[in-house]
N, C-alpha and C positions, 0 to 999 in steps of 0.2 A: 448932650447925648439925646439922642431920640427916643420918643417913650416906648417904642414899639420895640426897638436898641435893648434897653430894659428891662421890658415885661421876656425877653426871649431869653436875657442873662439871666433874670431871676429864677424863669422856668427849666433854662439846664442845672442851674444850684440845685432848684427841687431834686429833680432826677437821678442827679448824681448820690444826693443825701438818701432818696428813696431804694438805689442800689445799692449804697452800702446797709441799710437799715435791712433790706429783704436778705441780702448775701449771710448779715447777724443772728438772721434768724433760721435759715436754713441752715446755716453751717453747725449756731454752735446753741442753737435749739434753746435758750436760758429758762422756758416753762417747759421743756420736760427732761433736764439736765440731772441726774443724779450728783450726789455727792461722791468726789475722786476720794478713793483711801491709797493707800499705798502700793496698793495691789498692783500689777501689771497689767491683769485681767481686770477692768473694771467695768465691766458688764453686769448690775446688780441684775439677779431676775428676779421677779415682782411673784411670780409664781411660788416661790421655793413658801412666803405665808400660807399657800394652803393647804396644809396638810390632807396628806390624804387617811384614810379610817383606816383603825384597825378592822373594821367588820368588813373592808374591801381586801387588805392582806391576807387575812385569814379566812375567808371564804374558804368552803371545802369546793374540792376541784372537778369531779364529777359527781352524776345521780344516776346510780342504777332504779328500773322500775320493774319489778317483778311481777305477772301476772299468770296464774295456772303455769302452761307449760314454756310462756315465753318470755324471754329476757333480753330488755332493752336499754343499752347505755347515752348517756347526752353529755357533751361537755359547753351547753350552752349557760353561760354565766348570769342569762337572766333569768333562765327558767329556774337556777340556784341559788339566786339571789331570793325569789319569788317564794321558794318553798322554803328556805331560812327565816324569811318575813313572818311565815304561819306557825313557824315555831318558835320564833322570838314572843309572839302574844297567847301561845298556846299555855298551859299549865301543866307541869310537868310533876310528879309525884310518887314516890313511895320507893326512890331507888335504892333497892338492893346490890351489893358488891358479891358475886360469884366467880372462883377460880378454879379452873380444870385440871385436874393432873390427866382426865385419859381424853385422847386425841378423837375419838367417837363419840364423849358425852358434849365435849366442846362444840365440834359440828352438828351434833342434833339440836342441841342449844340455839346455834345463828341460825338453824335453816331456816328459810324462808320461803311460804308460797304467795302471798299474797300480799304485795307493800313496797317502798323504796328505801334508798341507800342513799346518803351520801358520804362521800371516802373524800379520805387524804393520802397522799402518797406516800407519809411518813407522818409519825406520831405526834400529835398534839393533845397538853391536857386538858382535861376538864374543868379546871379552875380557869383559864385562860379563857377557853370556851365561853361560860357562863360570865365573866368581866366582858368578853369583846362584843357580845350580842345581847349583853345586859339584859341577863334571865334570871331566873331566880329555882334553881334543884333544890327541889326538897329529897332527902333520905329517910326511907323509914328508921335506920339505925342513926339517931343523933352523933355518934361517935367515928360511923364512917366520915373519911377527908374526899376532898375534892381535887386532892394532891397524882391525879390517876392519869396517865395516856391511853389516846386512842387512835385508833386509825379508821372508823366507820361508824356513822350513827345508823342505825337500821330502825322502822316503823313496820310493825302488822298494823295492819290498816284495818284488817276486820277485828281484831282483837284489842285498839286500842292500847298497843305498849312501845315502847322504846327500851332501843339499848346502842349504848355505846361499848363498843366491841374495841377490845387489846390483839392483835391477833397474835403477837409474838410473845404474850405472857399469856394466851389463852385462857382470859377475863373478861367477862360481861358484867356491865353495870345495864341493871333491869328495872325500867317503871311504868309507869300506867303515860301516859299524853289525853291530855283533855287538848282537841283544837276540831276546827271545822274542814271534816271528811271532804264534805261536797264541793267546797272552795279548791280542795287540795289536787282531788282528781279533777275538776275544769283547769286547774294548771297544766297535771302531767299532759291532758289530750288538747291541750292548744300549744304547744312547745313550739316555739316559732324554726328552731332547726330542726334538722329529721332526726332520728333515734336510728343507731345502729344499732343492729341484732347480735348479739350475742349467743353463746353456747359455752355450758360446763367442759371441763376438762373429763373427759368419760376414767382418765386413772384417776379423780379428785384428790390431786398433790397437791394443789394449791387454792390458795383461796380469792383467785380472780375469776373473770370471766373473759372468753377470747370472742375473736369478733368471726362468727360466722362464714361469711364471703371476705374477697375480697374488698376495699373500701378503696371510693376516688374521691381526694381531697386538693384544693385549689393551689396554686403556687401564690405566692406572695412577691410583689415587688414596692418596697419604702424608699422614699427621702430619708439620708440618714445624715445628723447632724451632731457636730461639737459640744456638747455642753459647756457653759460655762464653770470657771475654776471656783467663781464664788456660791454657783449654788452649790457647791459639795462643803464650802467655808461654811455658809451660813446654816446647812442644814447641822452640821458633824460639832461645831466648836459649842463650847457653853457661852463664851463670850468674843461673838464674831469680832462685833468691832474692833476689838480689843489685841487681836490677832495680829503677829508680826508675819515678814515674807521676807527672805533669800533667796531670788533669783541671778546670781551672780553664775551660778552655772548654766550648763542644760536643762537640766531638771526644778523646778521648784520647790521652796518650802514653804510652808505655814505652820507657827507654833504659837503659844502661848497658854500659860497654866498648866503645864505639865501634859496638855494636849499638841501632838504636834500629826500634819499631812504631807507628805510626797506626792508632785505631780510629776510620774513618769513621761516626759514628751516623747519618747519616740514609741513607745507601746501606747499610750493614748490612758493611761491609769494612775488611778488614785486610792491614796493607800491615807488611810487615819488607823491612829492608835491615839488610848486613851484607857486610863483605871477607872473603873465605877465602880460605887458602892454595892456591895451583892445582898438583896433585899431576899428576906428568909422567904417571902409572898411571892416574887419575882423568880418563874426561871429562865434561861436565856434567849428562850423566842419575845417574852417582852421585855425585858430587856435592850434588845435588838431594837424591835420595833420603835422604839421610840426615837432613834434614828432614823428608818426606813423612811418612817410616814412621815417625816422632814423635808423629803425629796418630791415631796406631792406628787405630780401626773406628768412629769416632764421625762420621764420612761416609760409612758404610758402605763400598762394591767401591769402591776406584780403583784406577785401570790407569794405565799410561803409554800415553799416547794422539800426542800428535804433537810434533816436533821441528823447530823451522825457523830456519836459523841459529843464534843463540844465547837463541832463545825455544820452551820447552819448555809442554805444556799434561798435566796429569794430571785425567783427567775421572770423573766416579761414574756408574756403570755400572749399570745394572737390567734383569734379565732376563738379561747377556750384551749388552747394546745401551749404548752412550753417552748422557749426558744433555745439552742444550743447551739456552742459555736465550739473553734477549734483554739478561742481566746477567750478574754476576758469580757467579749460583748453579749450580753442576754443576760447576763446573770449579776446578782451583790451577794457576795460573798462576806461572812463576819464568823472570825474565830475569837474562838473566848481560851484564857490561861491563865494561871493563878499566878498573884504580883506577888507572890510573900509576904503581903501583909494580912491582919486577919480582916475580916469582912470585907475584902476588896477582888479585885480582879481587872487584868487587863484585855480588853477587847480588840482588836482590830478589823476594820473593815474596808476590802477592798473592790472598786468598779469599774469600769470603763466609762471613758469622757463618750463615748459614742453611743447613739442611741438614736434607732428606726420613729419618726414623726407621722410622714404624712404617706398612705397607701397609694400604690398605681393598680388600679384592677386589670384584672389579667383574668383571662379565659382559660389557660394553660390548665389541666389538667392530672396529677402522678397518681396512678393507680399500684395501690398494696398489696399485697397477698398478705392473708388473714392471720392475724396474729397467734393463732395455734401453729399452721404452719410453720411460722418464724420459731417457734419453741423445738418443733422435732426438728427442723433444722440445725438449730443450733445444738440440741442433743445428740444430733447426730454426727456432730461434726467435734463431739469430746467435750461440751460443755455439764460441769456439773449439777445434777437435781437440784440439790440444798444451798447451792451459790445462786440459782435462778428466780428469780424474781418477779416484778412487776416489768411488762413489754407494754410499751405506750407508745403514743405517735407522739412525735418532738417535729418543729419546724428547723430547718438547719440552715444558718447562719451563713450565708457565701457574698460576699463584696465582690462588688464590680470594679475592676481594673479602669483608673482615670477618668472615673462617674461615683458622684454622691448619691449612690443607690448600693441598695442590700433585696438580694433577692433570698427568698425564705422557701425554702422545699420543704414538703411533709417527708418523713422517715420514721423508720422505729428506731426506738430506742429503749434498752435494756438497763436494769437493775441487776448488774450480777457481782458477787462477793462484794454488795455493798457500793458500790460505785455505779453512776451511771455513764453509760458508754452508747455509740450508734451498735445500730445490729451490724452493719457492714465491716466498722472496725473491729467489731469480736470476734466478728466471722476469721477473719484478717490475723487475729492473735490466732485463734484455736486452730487454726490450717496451719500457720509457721511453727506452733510447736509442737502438732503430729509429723510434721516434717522432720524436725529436730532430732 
């Protein structure tokens, strides 16, 4: 055989060994191959380690800023984040526990001229408070607990005092703030969003503020994507690995130790149940949360949005504004019920596999009429005073037919007997049953 013969056969061996070694490596990837479990889903996501904070959960949701005669709201989350920061190293002292029986001492109580807000949409304690932004309340009365909800911290700013305001047991917890004014105010007047204007309710029935004019707020259009089955395993179980699966039907299972999850496949949801120990310290926002913040950033902003009774909703936020849909997407839902046994309790928590990733900017434009309006509307149309509530702007939740996009409209949305609803759909009830 000729050398040339040779060196040509040797060099197709190479080649051929060199394509299947390159095909070995593309196809079946052996440095960055996770370990298969049993799972169907075997998609580990490397994200689900990083938790996210409770002082991200539980951020309060907007800041009012009160000045003389004018009133400005923001739901910009860093300028909240910013003024949380001055009061997480501020020194807080001498709080007093005051409760109102008459409705006029309470109001002259919160009024405010001069200083800001920051509000929740629904009650959170004070203990939790002081654990999540690792503060330190001092009480003048030693005896007073920390065991207390609120719905609004309020600062005088020229007077140096705090209070955390109850507004539906109409209670102020009152103290002094030691922190740096001039840092505080270079915050409020560099807010990188614009402040919308606000105006009292001139019958002062309640205790918001409505917005002025009307307000033009952006459309939103996302990438909206599957979650994997294992980040809800790995966040939810105490002992992922350890976790069995019955996929023999439609639907799947995961269980083990007396925890077990349903993966609904044609609604796109996931359902865990499980008993935990009920900590006399622990009420059921932390609780919760220690689940929540499992799921790190792979739903992008959630906040703790509302609490009623023993059903809690944690909702994903864009912009600063809440998102709602006509399902299960925007929102984690977790109910708490008593197992019958003592010190225990059964939880469950359900989500949606789906969840908005990556933004398309859009110029799009939807202009509101002002949220006063939206109130005598709706009163006028037979909704009741002491059912009505808190009216916010919500992004609404609409899917694109035969496209992995979710387009996000700004709307109002209503607080009424307790439930949050669109203004359109109440509109919607209270017209069919003056019809009725």
């Amino acid at each position: 055989m000729r050398i040339s013969e040779k060196v040509i056969r040797v060099g197709l061996i190479l080649m051929i060994a060199l394509s299947f070694y390159f095909s070995y490596m593309i196809w079946l990837n052996p440095t960055g191959h996770s370990s298969v479990t049993d799972d169907a889903d075997t998609t580990v996501n490397p994200s689900v380690q990083t938790y996210k904070q409770k002082s991200d959960l539980f951020l309060p949701l907007y800041l009012t800023w009160r000045e003389d005669n004018e009133i400005k709201e923001t739901n910009s989350e860093t300028l909240i984040r910013e003024i949380q920061g001055k009061i997480d190293q501020a020194s807080i002292s001498d709080l007093v526990v005051t409760t109102y029986e008459d409705e006029t001492n309470f109001a002259k109580a919160i009024s405010l001229s001069q200083g800001i807000a920051l509000n929740y949409y629904t009650p959170f304690y004070l203990k939790d408070y002081e654990e999540t932004f690792e503060m330190d309340l001092s009480f003048a009365n030693k005896e007073a607990g920390t065991d207390l909800p609120f719905d609004r911290i309020q600062f005088d700013v020229a007077a140096d005092t705090i209070q955390f305001i109850d507004l539906d047991n109409q209670r102020v917890i009152e103290g002094t703030i030691d922190w740096n004014k001039t840092e505080v105010k270079g915050l409020l007047a560099d807010n990188p969003r614009e402040w919308t204007a606000m105006q009292e309710d001139e019958e002062q029935d309640s205790n918001q503020f409505y917005t002025q004019d009307t307000i033009k707020l952006k459309k939103y259009s996302y990438y909206s994507s599957t979650q994997s089955q294992n980040l809800f395993r790995e966040a939810f179980f105490d002992y992922p690995k350890d976790v069995k699966i019955n996929d023999d039907s439609v639907d799947t299972y995961y269980y083990e130790g007396g925890q077990n999850m349903t993966v609904l496949q044609d609604q796109q949801l996931v359902k865990f149940e499980t008993t935990i120990a009920e900590s006399e310290e622990a009420d059921l926002a932390m609780l919760s949360a220690d689940y929540i913040t499992r799921l790190g950033n792979n739903f992008g902003t959630i906040r703790y949005f509302d609490q009623q009774d023993k059903h809690l909703e944690y909702r994903v936020f864009v912009e600063g504004y809440p998102v709602f849909s006509s399902g299960s997407q925007g929102v984690i839902k977790v109910a708490f019920s008593d197992s019958g046994q003592t010190g225990s309790r059964e939880m469950a928590i359900s989500a949606s596999l789906n969840a908005i990733q990556v933004p398309i900017p859009s110029e799009t434009e939807v202009e509101l009429p002002s949220s006063l309006a939206i109130k005598q509307k709706l009163l006028a149309a037979g909704a009741e005073d002491d059912k009505l509530a808190q009216i916010i702007i919500g992004y609404q939740w609409g899917e694109i037919k035969d496209a992995p996009l979710v387009n996000l409209t700004p709307a109002w949305y209503v607080n009424y007997d307790s439930q949050w609803i669109s203004y359109d759909s109440l509109m919607g009830k209270l017209t069919e049953r003056e019809e009725n």
